[in-house]
Every structure is written in structure tokens, then in C-alpha cells.
C-alpha positions as CSV (number, residue, x, y, z in Angstrom):
1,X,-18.0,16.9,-12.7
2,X,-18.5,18.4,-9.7
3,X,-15.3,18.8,-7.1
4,X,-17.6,16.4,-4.7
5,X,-18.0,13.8,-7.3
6,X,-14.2,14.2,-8.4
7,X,-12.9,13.5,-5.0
8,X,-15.1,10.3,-5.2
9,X,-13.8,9.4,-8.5
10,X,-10.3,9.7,-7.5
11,X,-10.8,7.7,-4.0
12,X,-12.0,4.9,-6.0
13,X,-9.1,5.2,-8.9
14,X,-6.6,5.3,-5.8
15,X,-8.3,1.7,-4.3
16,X,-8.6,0.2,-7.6
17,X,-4.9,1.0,-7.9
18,X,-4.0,-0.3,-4.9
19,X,-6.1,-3.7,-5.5
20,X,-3.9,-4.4,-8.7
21,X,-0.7,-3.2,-7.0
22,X,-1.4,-5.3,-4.1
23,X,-2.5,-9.0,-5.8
24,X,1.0,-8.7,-8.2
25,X,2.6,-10.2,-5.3
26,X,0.7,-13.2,-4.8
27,X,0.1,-13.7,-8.8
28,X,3.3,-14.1,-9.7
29,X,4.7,-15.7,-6.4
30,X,2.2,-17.0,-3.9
31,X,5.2,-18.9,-2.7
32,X,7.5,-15.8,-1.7
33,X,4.6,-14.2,-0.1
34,X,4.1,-16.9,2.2
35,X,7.6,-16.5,3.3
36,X,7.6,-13.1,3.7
37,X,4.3,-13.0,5.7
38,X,6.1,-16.0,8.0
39,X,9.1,-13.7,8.7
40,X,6.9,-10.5,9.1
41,X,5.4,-12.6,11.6
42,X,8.3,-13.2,13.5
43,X,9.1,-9.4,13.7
44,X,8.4,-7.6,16.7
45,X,5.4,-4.8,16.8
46,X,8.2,-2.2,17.4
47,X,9.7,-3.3,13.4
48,X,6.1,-3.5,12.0
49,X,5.3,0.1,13.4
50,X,8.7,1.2,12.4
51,X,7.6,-0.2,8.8
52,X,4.9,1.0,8.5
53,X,5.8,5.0,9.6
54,X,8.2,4.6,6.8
55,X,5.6,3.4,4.1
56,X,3.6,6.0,5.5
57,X,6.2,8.6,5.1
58,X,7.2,8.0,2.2
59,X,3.3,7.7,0.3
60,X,2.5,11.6,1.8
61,X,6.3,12.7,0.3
62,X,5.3,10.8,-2.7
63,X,1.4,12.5,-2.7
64,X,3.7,15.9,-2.2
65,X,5.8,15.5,-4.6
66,X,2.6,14.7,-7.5
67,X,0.5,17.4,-6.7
């Protein structure tokens, strides 16, 4: 396989992935979702970007760490 066609291959693995991580939440409870969402809701865009640096932060130290 060529290094072009690899890189596709793994983009694809890495959203498939992230499709099944992300619908384990509402499968098993739809209801707790909903009440997360409703209080991320309530958080100011300060918190979510705050979040959201840290998720980031943490997938490229994780990304690091793997390769």
C-alpha cells in the first residue's frame, strides 16, 4: 500500500473509531446525555473553550505518546 493510500486508510479507521466511541453514550443512556448536553448548555463559551483545549491537549499527548 502506498504511504498516500495508508494515510487514507488510517483517517478513515480514526472516524470509524470515533463514530463507535461517540454513539456508546447515547446507546446505553440517551437519558444522561440529555442532561449533560442541558448543563453543557448552561456553561459559559469561556468553560467550553477551556474544555475543549484540554480534550485537545490531551488527544495530541495521547497521539505522542502512540507513535
Amino acid at each position: 500500500m502506498t504511504p498516500e493510500l495508508q494515510m487514507w486508510h488510517d483517517l478513515l479507521v480514526a472516524l470509524a473509531l470515533l463514530l463507535v466511541i461517540e454513539g456508546i453514550w447515547p446507546f446505553l443512556s440517551p437519558s444522561g446525555l440529555r442532561r449533560a448536553q442541558l448543563a453543557m448548555a448552561a456553561q459559559d463559551d469561556s468553560a467550553l473553550r477551556v474544555a475543549g483545549l484540554v480534550s485537545m491537549a490531551a488527544g495530541v499527548a495521547l497521539l505522542y505518546l502512540v507513535k
